[in-house]
Steps between C-alpha positions, in 0.01 A plus 500: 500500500185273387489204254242257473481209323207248344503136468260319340461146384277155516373372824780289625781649329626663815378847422465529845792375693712620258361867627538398847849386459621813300309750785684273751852597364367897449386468895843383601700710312309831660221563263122555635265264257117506480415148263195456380365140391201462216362162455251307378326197696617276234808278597619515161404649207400837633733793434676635829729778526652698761568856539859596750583866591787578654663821616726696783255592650167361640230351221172352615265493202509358176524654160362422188792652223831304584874540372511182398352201354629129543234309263493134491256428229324712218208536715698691736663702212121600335353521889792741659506772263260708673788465778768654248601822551702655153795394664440161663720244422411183409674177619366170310494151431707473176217391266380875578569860389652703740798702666695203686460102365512216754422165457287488739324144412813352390665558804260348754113380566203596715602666780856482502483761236494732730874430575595630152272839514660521818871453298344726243429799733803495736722546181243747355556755794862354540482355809732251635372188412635369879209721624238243293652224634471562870093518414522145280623351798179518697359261172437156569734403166766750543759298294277479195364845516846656568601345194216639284514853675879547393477394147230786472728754668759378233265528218325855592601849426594789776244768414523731818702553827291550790589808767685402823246542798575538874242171532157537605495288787188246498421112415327439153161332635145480424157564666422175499830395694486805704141432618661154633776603682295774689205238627764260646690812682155565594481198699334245219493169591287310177432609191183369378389573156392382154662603210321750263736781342633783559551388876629154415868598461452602933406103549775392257732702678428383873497156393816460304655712846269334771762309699766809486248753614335247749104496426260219328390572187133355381324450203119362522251415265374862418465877637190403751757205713770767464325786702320250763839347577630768574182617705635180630863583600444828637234348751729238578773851573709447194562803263379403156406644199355437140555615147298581211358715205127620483381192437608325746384728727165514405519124597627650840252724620247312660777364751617905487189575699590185709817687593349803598262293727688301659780762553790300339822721386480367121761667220388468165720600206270566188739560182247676233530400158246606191130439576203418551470082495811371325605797380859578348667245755828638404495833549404769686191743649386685808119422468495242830515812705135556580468128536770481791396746673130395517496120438367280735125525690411666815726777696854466646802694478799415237798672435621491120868632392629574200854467401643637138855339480732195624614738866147631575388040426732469746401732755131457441512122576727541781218755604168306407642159719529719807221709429273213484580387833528807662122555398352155454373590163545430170754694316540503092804564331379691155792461219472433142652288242750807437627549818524098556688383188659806402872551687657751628821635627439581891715476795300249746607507833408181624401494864261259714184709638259337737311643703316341810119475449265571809548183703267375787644507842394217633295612728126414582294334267584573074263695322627490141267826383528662812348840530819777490547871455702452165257231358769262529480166724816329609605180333542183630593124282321189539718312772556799713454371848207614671343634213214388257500675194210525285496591073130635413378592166168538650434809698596487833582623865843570660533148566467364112197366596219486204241795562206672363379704787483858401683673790818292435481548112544840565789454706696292273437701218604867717782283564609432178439879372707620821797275324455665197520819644851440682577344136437808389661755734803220447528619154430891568816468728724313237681718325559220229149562389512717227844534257571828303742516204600717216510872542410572841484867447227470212135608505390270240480093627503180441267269671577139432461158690773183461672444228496799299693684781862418329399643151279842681792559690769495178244736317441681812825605528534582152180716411503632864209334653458402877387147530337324786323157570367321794686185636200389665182487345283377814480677736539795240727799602285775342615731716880456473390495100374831532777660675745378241256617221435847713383733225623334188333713191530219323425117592555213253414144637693222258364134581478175311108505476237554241261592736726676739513318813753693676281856418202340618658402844683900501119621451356292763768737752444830305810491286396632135753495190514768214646189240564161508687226297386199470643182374350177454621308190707271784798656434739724764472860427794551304735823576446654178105510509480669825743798357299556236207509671576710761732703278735752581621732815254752336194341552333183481 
């Protein structure tokens, strides 16, 4: 069983929460829900609507036909009908035509009218209207908006029962949220970052929670104080880590290379949204890729991952804060505005994760860059007794002392390529590196990167395509790539990129695609499109 229903309205209306709150009450009552959120970057005025799927079984992607149609305004009505399928039915504000009439505007203003779509639905797929209530609770008015929620349950009409389901266990949570929690059971200790969407809802989110989840949350005067404070904190031996979208981090890499100088275990989360410059602030693309992986001046090693839903945000940052400070090197958390802001259903198991970085003995006198097999020096904090410990974004010797004699040049910078070799035979060993999906059996794949994983796997499954991606995308695991590709007589590479990013990096390792699908309006690939472009079990 699979519904999925569209809401669309003003900015401000409470298009939005109202989604949230009705995939809430479909998460708690068993249901697995994929919601996507389209907005403008007006505060009001813009038109914003929101797409939630739900079904028994597992949904991850988001598609563009829907069952039905809650429509606020007339704008929504005119907008939405390329989301009508013959059937859909349509659930309106009573000034419009349609199925179902609610008063929609009568009944409540700006965002508390999402308490009466919320009424509206619950009594549309008759469920108990006790089940909305236990979600209006969590509402800062809950008296108010309990009040407007019922009279719209009263009001609406039952249209369809849903199926009983065994519940699919798993919290309803986003990217964004899941991105948080991960860092702090990674060890994170500040936050430090300026706001600039789509990674803004990860600083919201750790500051509204800062005192429950124990860290300091920090917001300077732009994306250049960010990154050097927390070049900062990290000397000073506290696990931080900054937030941004691509640009913002073109602001950052100039103190990028500093990190890979100086040695300092740095996470970065860089949420991509449409580009180049300003872009589509909004919503979404995967044309930063290059950029991360390459950005900044000079060589050092980097290690850049990759996740595609809420569980794999939380892993990944769980993974890049101890990662960074197992390594002493900058590591780059690569999402995208629909893997941040879009939720999911997704059992989290929460669970703190830090591991001990390499820590000076105390013995002799400190070298911060000493010379080691693995490239890696051990740490020590200013204040540690007996040792002096020097930061140097000028070259120099095992000591941090400046240097431009040729003999230790070389050795610093053998040094820093041996760490990037134990980086990589790191990620050769993790069997994380590489995730493979859909039909496992097939000879034709699917090579995708991030977020398109969810909606390659659903069409995977259904058209009988393998599908495979890399979690990490620096170091690169071409070869586990190529075992899971083996001898695939048919490779189709699906990215977010006009110029194809992700092919160009699959060249650069000898990995060549028979067809590709590109998408770059700054939209999510949608589950329809892929199926009809890759077509049927006969052949692509």
């Amino acid at each position: 069983m699979e519904l999925s229903v569209l809401i669309g309205g003003e900015a401000g209306e409470g298009v939005k929460e109202s989604a949230n709150l009705f995939s809430r009450v479909l998460t708690n009552i068993g249901y697995s829900v994929f919601t996507y959120h389209d907005y403008s970057s007006l505060i009001r005025g813009g038109h914003n609507f929101s797409i939630v799927r739900f079904s028994n079984e597992d949904v991850f992607a988001p598609v563009k036909k829907v069952d039905y149609i809650v429509a606020l305004d007339s704008k929504s009505l005119e907008k939405h009908r390329e989301n009508a399928k013959e059937n859909t039915k349509w659930i309106v504000d009573s000034e419009l035509p349609g199925n179902v009439k609610v008063p929609f505007r009568k009944l409540a203003k700006g965002v508390k009218r999402s308490s009466a779509i919320l009424g509206a639905l619950l009594k549309t797929f008759k469920i108990p209207y006790e089940e909305g209530l236990s979600v209006l609770r969590e509402l800062p008015d809950y008296q108010e908006n309990e009040r407007i929620f019922l009279q719209a349950y009263e009001i609406a009409e039952e249209i369809e029962e849903l199926v009983e389901v065994e519940g699919i266990k798993g919290d309803y949570i986003s990217g964004s949220e899941a991105i948080a929690l991960g860092a702090v059971d990674g060890g994170l200790k500040i936050y430090i970052a300026y706001p600039m969407t789509p990674a803004s809802p990860v600083l919201h989110f750790l500051a509204s929670h800062k005192r429950e989840l124990g860290i300091k949350v920090v917001q300077p005067e732009n994306e250049i104080g960010a990154i050097n404070m927390v070049l900062g904190a990290a000397y000073a031996g506290g696990r931080a880590m900054t937030g941004t979208s691509g640009g913002g981090f073109a602001l950052m890499t100039e103190t990028l290379s500093l990190a890979g100088m100086s040695e300092t275990p740095v996470v970065i989360y860089e949420a991509q949204r449409g580009a180049p410059s300003t872009g589509v602030p909004t919503y979404t693309e995967q044309s930063d890729l290059l950029f991360a992986l390459f950005a900044g001046h000079g060589d050092f090693p980097r290690i850049v991952l990759a996740p595609s839903d809420a569980k794999e945000s939380y892993l990944f940052s769980r993974k890049a804060m101890n990662l960074a400070w197992k390594f002493q090197t900058p590591v780059i958390i690569l999402s995208s505005k629909n893997v941040a802001e879009s939720f999911f259903t997704q059992e989290i198991k929460r669970e703190k994760l830090v591991e001990e970085p390499k820590l000076w003995n105390g013995e002799g006198e400190y070298r911060r860059y000493e010379i080691t097999d693995d490239g890696v020096s051990p740490l020590a904090f200013p204040g540690t007794k007996g040792a002096v410990v020097k930061f140097n974004s000028y070259e120099h010797d095992p000591f941090g002392i400046t240097t431009e004699e040729p003999v230790e040049i070389n050795r610093m910078k053998e040094k820093r390529e041996r760490k990037r070799r134990t980086v990589e035979e790191f990620v050769r060993n993790d069997k994380e590196s590489v995730s493979v999906g859909g039909d496992l059996s097939s000879d034709r794949v699917i090579l995708t990167w991030g977020e398109n994983w969810g909606v390659c796997c659903e069409v995977g499954d259904e058209l009988g395509f393998k599908v495979v991606k890399p979690n990490y995308l620096e170091p690169f695991p071409s070869e586990r790539l190529k075992e899971e590709i083996g001898k695939a007589k048919e490779l189709t590479v699906v990215e977010l990129s006009i110029s194809g990013q992700f092919e160009k990096l699959l060249n650069l390792y000898g990995i060549k695609a028979n067809s590709r699908f590109r998408k770059y309006d700054t939209r999510p690939i949608f589950k329809e499109e892929l199926k009809e472009f890759l077509g049927g079990r006969d052949g692509a």
